[in-house]
Backbone as XML, in Angstrom:
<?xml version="1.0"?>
<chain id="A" units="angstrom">
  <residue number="1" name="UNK">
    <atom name="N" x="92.471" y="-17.515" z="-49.858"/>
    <atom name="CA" x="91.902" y="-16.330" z="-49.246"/>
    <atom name="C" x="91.154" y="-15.487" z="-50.283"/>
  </residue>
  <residue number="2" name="UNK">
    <atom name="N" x="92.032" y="-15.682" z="-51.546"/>
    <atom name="CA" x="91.362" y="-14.751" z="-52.687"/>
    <atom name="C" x="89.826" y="-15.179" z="-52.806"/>
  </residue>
  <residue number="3" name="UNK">
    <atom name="N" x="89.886" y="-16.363" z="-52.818"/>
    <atom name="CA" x="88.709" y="-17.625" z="-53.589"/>
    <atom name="C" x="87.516" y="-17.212" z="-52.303"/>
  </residue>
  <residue number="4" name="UNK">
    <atom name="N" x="87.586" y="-17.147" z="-50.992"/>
    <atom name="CA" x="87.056" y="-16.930" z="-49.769"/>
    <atom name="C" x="86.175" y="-15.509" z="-50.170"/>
  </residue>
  <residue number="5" name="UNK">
    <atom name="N" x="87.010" y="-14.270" z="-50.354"/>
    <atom name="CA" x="87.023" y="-13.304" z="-50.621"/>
    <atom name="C" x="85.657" y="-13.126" z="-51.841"/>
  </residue>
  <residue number="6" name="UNK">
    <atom name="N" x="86.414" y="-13.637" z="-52.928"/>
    <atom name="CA" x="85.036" y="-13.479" z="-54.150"/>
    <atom name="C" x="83.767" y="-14.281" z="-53.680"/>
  </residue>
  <residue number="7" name="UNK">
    <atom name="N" x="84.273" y="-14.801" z="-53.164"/>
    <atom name="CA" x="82.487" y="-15.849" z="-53.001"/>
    <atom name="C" x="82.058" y="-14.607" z="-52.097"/>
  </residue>
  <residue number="8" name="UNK">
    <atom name="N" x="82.091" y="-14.215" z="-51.302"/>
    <atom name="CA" x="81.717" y="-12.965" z="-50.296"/>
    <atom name="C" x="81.216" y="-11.939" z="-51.047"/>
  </residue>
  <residue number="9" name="UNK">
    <atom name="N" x="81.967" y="-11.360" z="-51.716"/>
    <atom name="CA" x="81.530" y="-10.518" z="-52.436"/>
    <atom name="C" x="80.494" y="-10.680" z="-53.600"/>
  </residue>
  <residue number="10" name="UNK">
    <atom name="N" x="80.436" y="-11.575" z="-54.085"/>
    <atom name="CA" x="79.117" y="-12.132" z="-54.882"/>
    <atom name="C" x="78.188" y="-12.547" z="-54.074"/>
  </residue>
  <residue number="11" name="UNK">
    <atom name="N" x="78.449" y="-13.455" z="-52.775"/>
    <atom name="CA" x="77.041" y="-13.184" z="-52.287"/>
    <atom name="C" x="76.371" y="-12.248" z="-51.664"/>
  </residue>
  <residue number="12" name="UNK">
    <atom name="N" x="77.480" y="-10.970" z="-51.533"/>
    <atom name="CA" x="76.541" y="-10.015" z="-51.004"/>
    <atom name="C" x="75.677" y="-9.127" z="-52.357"/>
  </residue>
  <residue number="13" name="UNK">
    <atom name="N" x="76.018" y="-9.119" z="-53.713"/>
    <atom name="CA" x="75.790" y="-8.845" z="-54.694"/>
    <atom name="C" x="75.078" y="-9.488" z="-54.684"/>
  </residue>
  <residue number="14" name="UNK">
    <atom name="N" x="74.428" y="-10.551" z="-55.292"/>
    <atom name="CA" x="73.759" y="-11.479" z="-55.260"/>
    <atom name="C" x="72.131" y="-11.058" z="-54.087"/>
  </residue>
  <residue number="15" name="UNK">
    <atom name="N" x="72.800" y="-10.593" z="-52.628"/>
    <atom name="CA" x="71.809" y="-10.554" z="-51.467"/>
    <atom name="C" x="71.176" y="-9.449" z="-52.241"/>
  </residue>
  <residue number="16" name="UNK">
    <atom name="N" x="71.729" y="-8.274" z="-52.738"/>
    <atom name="CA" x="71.584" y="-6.837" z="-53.079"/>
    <atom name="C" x="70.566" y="-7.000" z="-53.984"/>
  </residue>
  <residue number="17" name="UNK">
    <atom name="N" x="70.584" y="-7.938" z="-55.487"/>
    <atom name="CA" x="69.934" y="-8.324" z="-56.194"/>
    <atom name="C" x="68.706" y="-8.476" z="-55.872"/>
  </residue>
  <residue number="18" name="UNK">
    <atom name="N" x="68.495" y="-9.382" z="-54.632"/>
    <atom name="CA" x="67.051" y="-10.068" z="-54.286"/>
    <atom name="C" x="66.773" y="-8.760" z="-53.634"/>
  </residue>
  <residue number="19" name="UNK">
    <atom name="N" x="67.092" y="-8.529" z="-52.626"/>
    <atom name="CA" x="66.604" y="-6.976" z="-52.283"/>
    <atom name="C" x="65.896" y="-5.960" z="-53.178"/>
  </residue>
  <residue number="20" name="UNK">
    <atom name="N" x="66.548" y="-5.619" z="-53.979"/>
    <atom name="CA" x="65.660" y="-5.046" z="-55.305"/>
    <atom name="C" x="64.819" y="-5.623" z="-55.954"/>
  </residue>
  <residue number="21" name="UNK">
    <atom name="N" x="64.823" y="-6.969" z="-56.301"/>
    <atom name="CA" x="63.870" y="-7.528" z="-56.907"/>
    <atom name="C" x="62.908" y="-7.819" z="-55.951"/>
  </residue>
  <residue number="22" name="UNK">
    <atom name="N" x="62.701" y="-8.166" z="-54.558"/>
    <atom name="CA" x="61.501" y="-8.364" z="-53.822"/>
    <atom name="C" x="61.099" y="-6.662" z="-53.805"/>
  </residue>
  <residue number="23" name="UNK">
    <atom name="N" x="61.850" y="-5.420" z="-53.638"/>
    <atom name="CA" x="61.779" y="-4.707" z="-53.760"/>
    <atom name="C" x="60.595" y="-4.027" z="-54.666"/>
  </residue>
  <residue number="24" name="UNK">
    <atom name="N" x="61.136" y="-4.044" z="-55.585"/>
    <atom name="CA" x="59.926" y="-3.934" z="-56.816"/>
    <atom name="C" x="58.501" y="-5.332" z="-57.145"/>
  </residue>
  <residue number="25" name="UNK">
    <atom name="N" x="58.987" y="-5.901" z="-56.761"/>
    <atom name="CA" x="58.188" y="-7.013" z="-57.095"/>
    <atom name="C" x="57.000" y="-6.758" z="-55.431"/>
  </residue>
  <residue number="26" name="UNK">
    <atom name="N" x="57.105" y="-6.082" z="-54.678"/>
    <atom name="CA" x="56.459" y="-5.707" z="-53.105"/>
    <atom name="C" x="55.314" y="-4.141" z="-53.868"/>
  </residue>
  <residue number="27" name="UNK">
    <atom name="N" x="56.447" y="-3.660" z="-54.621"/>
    <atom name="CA" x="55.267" y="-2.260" z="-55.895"/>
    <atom name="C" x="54.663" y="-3.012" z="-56.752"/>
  </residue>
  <residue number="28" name="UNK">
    <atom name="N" x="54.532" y="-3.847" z="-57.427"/>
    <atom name="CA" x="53.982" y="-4.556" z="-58.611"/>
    <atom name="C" x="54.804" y="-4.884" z="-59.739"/>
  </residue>
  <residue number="29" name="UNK">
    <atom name="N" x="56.032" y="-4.179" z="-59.460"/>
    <atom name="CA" x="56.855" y="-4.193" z="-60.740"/>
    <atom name="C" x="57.401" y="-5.474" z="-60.909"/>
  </residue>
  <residue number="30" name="UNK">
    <atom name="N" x="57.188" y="-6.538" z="-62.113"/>
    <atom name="CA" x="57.708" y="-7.427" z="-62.115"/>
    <atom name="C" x="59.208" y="-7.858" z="-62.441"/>
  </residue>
  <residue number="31" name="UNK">
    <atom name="N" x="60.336" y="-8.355" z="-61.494"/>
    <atom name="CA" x="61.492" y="-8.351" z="-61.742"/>
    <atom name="C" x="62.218" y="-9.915" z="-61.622"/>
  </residue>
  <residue number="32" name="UNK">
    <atom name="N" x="63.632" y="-9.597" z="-62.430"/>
    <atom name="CA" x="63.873" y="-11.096" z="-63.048"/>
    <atom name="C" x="65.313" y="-10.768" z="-62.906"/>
  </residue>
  <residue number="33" name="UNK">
    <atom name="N" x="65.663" y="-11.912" z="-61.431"/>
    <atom name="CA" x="67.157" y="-11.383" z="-61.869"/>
    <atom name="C" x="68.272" y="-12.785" z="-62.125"/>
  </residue>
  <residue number="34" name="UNK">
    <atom name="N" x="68.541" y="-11.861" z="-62.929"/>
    <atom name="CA" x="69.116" y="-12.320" z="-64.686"/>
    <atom name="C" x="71.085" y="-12.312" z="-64.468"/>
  </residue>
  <residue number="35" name="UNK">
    <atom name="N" x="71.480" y="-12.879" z="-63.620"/>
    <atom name="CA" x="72.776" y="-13.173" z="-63.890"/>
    <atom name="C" x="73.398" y="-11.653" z="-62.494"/>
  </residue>
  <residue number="36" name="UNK">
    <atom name="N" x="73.695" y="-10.966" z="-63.420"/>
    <atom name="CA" x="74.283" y="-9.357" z="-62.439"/>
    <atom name="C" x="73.209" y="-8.631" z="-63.072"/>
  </residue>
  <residue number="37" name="UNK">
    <atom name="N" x="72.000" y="-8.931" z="-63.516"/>
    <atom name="CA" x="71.296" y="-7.678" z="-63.847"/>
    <atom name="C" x="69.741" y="-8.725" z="-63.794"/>
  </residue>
  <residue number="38" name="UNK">
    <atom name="N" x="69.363" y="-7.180" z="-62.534"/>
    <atom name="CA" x="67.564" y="-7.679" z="-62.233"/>
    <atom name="C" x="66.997" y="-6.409" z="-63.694"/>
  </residue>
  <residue number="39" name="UNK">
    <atom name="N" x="66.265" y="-7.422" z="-64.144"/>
    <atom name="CA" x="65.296" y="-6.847" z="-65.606"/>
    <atom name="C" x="64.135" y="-6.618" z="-64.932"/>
  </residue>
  <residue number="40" name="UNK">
    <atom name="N" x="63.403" y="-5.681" z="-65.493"/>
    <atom name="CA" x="62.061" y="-5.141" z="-64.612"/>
    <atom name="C" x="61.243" y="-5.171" z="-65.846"/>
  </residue>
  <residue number="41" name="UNK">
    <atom name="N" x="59.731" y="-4.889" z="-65.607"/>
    <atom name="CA" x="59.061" y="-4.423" z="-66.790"/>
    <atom name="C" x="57.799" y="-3.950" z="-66.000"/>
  </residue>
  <residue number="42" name="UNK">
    <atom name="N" x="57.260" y="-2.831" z="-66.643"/>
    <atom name="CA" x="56.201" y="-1.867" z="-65.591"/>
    <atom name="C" x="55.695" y="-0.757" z="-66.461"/>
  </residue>
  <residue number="43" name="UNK">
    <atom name="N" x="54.702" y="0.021" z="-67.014"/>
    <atom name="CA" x="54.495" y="1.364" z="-67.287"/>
    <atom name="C" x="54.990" y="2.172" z="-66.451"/>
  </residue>
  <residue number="44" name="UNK">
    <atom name="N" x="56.038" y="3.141" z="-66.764"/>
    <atom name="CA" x="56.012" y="4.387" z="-65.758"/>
    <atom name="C" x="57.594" y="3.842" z="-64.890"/>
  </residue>
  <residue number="45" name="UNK">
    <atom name="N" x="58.081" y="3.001" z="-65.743"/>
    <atom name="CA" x="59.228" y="2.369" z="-64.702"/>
    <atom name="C" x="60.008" y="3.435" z="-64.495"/>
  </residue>
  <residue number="46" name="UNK">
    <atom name="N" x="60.801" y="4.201" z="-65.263"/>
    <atom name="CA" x="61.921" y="5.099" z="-64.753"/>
    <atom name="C" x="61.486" y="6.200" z="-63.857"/>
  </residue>
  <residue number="47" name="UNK">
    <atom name="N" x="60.472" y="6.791" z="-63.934"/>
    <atom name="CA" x="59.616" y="7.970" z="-63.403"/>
    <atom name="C" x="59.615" y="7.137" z="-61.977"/>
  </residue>
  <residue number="48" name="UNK">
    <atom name="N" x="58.935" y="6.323" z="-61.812"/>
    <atom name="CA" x="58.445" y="5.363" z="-60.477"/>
    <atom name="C" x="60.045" y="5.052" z="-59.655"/>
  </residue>
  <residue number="49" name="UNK">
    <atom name="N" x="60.898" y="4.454" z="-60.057"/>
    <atom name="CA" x="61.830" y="4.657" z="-59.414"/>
    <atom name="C" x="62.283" y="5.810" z="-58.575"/>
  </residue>
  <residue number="50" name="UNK">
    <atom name="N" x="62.715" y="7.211" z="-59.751"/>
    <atom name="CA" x="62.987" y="7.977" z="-59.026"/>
    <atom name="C" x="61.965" y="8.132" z="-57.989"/>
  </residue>
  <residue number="51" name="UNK">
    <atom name="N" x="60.245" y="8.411" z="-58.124"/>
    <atom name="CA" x="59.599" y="8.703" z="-56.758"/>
    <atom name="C" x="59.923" y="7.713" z="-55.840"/>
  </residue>
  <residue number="52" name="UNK">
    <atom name="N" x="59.959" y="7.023" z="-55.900"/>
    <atom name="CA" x="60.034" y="5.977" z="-54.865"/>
    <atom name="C" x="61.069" y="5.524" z="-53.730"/>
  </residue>
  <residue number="53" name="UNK">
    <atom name="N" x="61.140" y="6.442" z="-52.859"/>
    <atom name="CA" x="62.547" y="6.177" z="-51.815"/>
    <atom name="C" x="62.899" y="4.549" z="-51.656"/>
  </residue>
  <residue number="54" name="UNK">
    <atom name="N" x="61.881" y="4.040" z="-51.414"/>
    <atom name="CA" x="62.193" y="2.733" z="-51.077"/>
    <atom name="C" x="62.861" y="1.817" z="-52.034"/>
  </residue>
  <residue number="55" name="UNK">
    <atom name="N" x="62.690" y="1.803" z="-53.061"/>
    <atom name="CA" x="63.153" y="1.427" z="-54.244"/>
    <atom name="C" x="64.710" y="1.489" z="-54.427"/>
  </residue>
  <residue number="56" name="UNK">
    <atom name="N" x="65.090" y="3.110" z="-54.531"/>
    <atom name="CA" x="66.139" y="3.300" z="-54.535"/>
    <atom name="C" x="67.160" y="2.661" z="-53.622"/>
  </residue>
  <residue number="57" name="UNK">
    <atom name="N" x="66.536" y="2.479" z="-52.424"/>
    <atom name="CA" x="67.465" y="2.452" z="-51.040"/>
    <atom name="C" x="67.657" y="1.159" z="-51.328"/>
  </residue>
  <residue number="58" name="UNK">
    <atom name="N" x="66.877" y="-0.055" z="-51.393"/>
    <atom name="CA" x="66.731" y="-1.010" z="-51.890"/>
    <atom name="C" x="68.415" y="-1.408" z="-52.357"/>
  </residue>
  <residue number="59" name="UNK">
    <atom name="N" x="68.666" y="-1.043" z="-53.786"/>
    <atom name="CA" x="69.961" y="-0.821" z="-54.527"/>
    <atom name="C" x="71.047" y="-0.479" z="-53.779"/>
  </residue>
  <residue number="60" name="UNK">
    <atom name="N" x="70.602" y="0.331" z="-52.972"/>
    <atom name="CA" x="72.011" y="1.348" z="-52.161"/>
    <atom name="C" x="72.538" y="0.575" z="-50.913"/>
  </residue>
  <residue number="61" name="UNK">
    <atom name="N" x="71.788" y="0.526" z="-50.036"/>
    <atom name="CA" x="72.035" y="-0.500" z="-48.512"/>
    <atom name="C" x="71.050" y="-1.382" z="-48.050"/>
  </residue>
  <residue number="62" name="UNK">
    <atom name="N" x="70.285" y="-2.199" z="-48.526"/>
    <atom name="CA" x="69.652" y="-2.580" z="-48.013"/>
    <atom name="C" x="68.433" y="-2.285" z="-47.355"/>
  </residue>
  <residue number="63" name="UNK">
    <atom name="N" x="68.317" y="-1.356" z="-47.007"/>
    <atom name="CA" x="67.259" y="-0.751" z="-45.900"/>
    <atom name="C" x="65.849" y="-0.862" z="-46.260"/>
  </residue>
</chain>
């Protein structure tokens, strides 16, 4: 049940991942995801996030 359990939870981590990375990669920002961590690279990346609702939400639920 445990074993059931983690696979679940990594693939929804995992779903979350691509979400953000099509996410940014839909703005231009090019993203690479790298194990538990999507790497980005962009001028203006941290600034652009915060403006960007979609981005954020992205990370948060899906939406």
């Amino acid at each position: 049940m445990r074993a059931a359990l983690a696979r679940r939870v990594e693939a929804r981590a995992a779903a979350v991942r691509a979400r953000i990375a099509g996410a940014l990669e839909a703005e231009g920002v090019a993203a690479q995801v790298a194990g538990e961590t999507v790497r980005l690279t962009a001028p203006g990346l941290g600034a652009r996030w915060w403006r960007e609702l979609a981005l954020r939400e992205a990370g948060r639920n899906g939406r």
